[in-house]
C-alpha positions as CSV (number, residue, x, y, z in Angstrom):
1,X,-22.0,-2.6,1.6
2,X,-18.7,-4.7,3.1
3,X,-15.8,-3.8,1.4
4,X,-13.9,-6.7,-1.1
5,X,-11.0,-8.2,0.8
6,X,-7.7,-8.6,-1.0
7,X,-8.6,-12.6,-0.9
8,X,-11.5,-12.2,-2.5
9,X,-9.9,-9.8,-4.8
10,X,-7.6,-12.4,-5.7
11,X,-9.9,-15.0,-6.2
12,X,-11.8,-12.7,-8.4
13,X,-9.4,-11.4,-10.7
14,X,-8.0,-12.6,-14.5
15,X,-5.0,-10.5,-14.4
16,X,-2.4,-9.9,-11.8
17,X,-3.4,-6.8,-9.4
18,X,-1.2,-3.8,-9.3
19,X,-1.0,-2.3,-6.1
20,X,0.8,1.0,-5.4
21,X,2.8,1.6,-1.9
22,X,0.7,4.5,-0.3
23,X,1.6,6.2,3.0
24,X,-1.3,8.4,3.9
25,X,-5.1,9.0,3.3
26,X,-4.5,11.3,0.6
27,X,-2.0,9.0,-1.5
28,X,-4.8,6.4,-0.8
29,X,-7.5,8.5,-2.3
30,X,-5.2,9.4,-5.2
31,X,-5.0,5.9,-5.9
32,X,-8.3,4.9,-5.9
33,X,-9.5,8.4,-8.1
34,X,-7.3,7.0,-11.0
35,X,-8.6,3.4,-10.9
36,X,-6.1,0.7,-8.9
37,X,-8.1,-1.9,-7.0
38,X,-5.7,-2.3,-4.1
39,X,-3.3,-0.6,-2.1
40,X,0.1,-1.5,-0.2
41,X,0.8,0.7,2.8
42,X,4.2,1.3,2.3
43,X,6.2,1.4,5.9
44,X,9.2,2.7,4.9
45,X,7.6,5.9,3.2
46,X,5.4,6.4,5.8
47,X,7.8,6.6,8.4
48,X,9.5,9.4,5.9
49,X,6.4,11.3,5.2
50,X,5.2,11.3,9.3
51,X,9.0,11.2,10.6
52,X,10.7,14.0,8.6
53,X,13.8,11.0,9.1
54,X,15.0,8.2,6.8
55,X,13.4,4.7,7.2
56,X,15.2,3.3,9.7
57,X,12.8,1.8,12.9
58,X,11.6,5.6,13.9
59,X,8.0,4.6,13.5
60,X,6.4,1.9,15.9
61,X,3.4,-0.7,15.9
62,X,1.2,2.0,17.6
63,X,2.3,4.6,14.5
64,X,1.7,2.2,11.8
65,X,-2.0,1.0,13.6
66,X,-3.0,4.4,13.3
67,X,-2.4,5.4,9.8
68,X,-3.8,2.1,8.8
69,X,-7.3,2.4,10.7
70,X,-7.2,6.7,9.2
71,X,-6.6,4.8,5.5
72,X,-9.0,1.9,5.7
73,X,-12.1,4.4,7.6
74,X,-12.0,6.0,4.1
75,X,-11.1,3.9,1.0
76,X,-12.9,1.5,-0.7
77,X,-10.1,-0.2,-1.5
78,X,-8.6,-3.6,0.3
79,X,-5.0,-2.5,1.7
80,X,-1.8,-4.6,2.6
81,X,0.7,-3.5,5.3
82,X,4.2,-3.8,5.2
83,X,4.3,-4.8,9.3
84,X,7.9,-5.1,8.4
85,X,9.4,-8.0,11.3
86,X,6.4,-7.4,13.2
87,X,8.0,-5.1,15.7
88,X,9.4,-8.4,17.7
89,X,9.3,-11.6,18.5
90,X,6.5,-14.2,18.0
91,X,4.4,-12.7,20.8
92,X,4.9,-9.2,19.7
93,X,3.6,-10.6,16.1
94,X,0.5,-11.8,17.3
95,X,-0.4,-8.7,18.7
96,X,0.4,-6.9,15.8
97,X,-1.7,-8.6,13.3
98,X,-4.5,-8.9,15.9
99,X,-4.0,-4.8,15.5
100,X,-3.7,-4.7,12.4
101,X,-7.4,-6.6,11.7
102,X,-8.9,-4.5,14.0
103,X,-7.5,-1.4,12.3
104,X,-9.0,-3.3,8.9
105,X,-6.0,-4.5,7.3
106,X,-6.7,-7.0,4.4
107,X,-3.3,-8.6,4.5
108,X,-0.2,-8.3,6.6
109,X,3.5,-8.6,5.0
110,X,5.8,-10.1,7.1
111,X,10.0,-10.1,6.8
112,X,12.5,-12.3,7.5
113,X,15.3,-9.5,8.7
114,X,17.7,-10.3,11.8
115,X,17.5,-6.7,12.5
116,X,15.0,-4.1,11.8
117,X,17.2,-1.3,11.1
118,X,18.5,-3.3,8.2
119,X,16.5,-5.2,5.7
120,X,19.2,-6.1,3.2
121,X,21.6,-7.4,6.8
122,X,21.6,-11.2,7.8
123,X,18.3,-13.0,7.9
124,X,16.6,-14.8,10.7
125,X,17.0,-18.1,11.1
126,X,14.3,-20.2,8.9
127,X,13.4,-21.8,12.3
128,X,12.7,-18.2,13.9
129,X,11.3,-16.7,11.0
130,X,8.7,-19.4,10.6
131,X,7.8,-18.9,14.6
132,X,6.6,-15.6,13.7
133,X,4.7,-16.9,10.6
134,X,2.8,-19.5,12.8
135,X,2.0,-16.3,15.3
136,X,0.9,-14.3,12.3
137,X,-1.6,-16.7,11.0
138,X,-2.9,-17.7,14.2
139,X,-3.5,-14.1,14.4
140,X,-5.6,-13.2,11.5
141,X,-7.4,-16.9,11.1
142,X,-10.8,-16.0,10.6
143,X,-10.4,-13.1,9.3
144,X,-10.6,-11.2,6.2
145,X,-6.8,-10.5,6.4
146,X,-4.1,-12.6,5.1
147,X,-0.7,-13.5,5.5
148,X,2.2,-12.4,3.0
149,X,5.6,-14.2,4.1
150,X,8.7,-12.5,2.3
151,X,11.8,-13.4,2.6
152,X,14.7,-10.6,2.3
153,X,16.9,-13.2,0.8
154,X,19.0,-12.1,-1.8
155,X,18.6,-14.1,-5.3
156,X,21.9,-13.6,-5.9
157,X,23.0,-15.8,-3.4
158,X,20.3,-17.2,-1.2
159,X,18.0,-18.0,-3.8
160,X,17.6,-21.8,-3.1
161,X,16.7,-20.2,0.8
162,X,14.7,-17.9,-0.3
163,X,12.0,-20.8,-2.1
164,X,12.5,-23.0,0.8
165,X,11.9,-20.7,3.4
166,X,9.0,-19.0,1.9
167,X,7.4,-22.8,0.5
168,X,7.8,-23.4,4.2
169,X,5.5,-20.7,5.0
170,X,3.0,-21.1,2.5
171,X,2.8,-25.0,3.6
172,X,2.0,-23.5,7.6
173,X,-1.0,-21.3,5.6
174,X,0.5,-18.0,4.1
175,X,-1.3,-17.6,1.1
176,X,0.7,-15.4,-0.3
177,X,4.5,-15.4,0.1
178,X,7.0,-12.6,-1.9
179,X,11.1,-13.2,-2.1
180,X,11.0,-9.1,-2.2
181,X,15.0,-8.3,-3.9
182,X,13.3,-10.3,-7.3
183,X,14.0,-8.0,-9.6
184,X,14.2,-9.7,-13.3
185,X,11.8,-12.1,-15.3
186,X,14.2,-15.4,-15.1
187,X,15.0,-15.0,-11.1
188,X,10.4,-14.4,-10.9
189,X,10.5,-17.4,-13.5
190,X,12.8,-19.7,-11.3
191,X,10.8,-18.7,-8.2
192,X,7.4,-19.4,-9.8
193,X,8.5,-23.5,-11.0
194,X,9.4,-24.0,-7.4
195,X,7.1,-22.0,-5.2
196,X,3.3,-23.1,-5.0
197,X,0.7,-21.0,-3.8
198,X,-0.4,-17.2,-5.2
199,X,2.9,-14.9,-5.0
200,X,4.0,-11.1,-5.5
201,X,6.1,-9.5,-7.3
202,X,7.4,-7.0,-5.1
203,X,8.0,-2.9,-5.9
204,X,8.3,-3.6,-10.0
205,X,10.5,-0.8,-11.5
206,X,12.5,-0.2,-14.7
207,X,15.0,2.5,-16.5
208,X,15.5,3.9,-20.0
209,X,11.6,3.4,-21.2
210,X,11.6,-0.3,-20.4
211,X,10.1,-2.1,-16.9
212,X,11.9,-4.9,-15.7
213,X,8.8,-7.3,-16.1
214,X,5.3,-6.3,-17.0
215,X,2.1,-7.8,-15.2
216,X,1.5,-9.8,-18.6
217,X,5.1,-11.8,-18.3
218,X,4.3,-12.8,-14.5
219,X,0.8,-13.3,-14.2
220,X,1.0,-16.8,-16.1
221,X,3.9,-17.8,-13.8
222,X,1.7,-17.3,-10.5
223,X,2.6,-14.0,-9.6
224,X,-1.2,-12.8,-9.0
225,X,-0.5,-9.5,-7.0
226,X,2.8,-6.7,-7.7
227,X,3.5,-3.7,-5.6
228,X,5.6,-0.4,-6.8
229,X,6.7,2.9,-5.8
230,X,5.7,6.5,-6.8
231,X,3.5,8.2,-4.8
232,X,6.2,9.9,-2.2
233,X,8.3,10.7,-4.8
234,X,5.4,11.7,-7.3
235,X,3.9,14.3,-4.2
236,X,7.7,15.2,-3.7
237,X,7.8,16.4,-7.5
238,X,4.8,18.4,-7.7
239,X,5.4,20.0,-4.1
240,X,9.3,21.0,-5.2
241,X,7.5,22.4,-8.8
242,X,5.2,24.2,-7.0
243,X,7.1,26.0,-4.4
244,X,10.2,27.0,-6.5
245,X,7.8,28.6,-9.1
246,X,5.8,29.9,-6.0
247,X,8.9,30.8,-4.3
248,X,10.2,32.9,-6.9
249,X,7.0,34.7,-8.0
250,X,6.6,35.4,-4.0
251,X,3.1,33.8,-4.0
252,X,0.9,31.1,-5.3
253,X,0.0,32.3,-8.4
254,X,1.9,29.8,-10.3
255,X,-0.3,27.2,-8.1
256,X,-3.6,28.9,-8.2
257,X,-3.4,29.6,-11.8
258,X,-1.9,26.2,-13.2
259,X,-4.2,23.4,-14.6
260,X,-2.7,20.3,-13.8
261,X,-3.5,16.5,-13.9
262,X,-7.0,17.3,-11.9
263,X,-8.5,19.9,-14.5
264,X,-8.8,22.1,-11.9
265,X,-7.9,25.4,-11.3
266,X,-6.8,27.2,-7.7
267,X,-4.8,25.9,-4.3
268,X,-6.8,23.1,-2.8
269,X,-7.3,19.9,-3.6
270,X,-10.7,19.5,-1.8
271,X,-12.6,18.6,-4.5
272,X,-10.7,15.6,-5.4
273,X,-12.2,14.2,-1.8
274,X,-15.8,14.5,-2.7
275,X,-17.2,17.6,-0.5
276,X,-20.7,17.6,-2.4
277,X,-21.4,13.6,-1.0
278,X,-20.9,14.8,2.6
279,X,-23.1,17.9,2.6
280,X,-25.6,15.5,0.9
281,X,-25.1,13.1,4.0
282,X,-25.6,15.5,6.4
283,X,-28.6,17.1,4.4
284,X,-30.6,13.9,5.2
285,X,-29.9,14.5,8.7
286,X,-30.3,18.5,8.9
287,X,-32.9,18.8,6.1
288,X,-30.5,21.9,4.8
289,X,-27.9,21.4,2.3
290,X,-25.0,23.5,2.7
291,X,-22.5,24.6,0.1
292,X,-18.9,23.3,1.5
293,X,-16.6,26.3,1.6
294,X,-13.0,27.3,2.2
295,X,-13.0,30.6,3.4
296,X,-15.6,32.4,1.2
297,X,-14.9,30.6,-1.6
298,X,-17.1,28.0,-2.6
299,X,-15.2,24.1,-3.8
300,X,-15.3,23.1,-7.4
301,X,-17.2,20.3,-8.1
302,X,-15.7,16.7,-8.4
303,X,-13.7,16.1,-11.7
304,X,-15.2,13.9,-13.9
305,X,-12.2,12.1,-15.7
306,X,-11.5,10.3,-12.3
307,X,-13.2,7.3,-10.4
308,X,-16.0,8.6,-8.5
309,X,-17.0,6.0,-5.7
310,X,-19.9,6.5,-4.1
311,X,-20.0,7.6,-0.2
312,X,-21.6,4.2,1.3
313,X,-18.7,2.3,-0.2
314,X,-16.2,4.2,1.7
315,X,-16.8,3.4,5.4
C-alpha cells in the first residue's frame, strides 16, 4: 500500500489539516499514535534536538536529508520539510528538493530570508526569491511532493509584499504558499481575499486559555493546512520531570513506577513502537515467533487508547 501524499491529502479533506512540527522518528511516531494525519519536520528544532546548539545554520542539506528519509522509512504519514532557503542559491535548490523527493518528502517549504542565520533580517529580493521558486518546482514536478512558498515578510509592514510575492509564486506553480509571521484572524483574513490558491497558517499559538485562530475561523478563508509547535518542548517537560524526581530519589523509580499519558508502567517506551508487529514479520520468514525483550524483561503490549497502524502501511 503507497502512502497518501499531502496533495492528495488536501484534496481529500473537509476541514483544514493540523500538522505538528516534529524533529525525529519518535516525535513522528508520537504524532501519528494520537491521531494527526500529517507532519511538518520542523528545521529549527531539529537542528536543536541533533545539535545540542540554538537554530542558527549548524545543520546542513546532508543533516536535514537524513532525518527526513529515517522519518518517512517509518510513518505512515505524508511529511513537509522546512528546507528553510534551500541551503543556497537556485542551483543549490534544485538539488535540494531533488533530495528531498528521494528521501520521500511530500512537500518542501521554501523562505524568502537574505540570510539564513536570520529569518526575521531583510528579505531577498522578489526577483531572487522567485529564482529559487522556479528551481524548486522544476525539481519536484512529477512528483508526489509539492512546493510551499513563504515569505518571511512581516505583516506589520510588508504585508502588501508579502501577497505579492507569494501570488507570484503560486502563479509560477506553488500550490501552497504561507506568509509565516501571520499571527491573528484579520492579518489571515486580509491575506486570504487577496491570495488564490490553498494556503497555511503557519505555527498557530495562543496565551491565557485562548488560540489566536482556531482551524474552524480559517478553513473557510482558504487556509487548508496549519502547522504548530509542541513536541520539543513537550519531550523537554516530561524529560526535566522525570530526571529531577529521578535525580532526587537517586534512581528511576519515580519513572518506572509512574503511569503516565501511555497507561503504561516501567522505563521504556518500546511498546508505543509496535514490537509484537515485527516479531510477527519476521515469524513469516523464520517460522518461530520470538517474544521481543529488553534485557530479561519481556515489552508490554501496545496500548490500546492510541492509533494503531498496521506494519505494511509504514514502509
Amino acid at each position: 500500500m503507497s502512502k497518501m501524499s499531502l496533495r492528495d491529502l488536501l484534496r481529500a479533506s473537509t476541514e483544514c489539516v493540523l500538522a505538528p512540527c516534529v524533529y525525529d522518528s519518535a516525535s513522528a511516531r508520537a504524532v501519528e499514535l494520537v491521531g494527526f494525519k500529517a507532519m511538518m519536520f520542523s528545521s529549527g528544532e531539529f537542528s536543536v534536538a541533533t545539535t545540542g546548539l540554538p537554530d542558527y545554520g549548524f545543520s546542513d542539506c546532508g543533516d536535514v536529508e537524513w532525518m527526513v528519509n529515517r522519518i518517512t522509512l517509518t510513518s505512515p504519514l505524508p511529511l513537509a520539510v522546512d528546507i528553510e532557503d534551500g541551503f543556497g542559491g537556485p542551483l543549490a535548490v534544485y538539488r535540494t528538493c531533488k533530495r528531498m523527493v528521494r528521501a520521500g518528502a511530500s512537500a518542501v517549504q521554501l523562505e524568502d530570508s537574505a540570510n539564513p542565520d536570520d529569518a526575521w533580517g531583510p528579505l531577498l529580493s522578489r526577483e531572487e526569491y522567485l529564482a529559487k521558486v522556479r528551481a524548486a518546482i522544476e525539481a519536484t514536478a512529477g512528483s508526489d511532493c509539492m512546493v510551499i512558498a513563504r515569505t518571511n515578510a512581516d505583516p506589520a509592514t510588508e504585508l502588501e509584499e508579502a501577497v505579492t510575492r507569494c501570488a507570484a509564486a503560486y502563479e509560477l506553480g506553488a500550490e501552497m504558499t504561507t506568509v509565516v509571521r501571520l499571527s491573528n484572524l484579520s492579518d489571515a483574513a486580509y491575506v486570504a481575499e487577496r491570495l488564490p490558491g490553498w494556503k497555511m497558517y503557519p505555527d498557530v499559538s495562543g496565551r491565557h486559555g485562548r488560540a489566536e485562530v482556531t482551524v474552524e475561523e480559517v478553513y473557510p478563508l482558504g487556509f487548508n493546512f496549519m502547522t504548530m509547535h509542541y513536541l520539543l518542548k513537550a519531550a523537554m517537560d516530561g524529560m526535566l520531570e522525570h530526571g529531577r524526581r529521578n535525580f532526587e530519589q537517586e534512581g528511576c523509580l519515580y519513572t518506572a513506577d509512574k503511569e503516565d499519558a501511555t497507561g503504561l508502567f516501567g522505563e521504556s517506551a518500546s511498546a508505543l513502537f509496535d514490537p509484537d508487529s515485527y516479531m510477527d514479520l519476521e515469524a513469516k520468514f523464520t517460522s518461530q515467533r520470538r517474544e521481543y525483550r529488553i534485557g530479561d524483561r519481556v515489552v508490554a503490549d501496545f496500548p490500546e487508547q492510541f492509533v494503531h497502524t498496521p506494519l505494511e502501511e509504514r514502509f
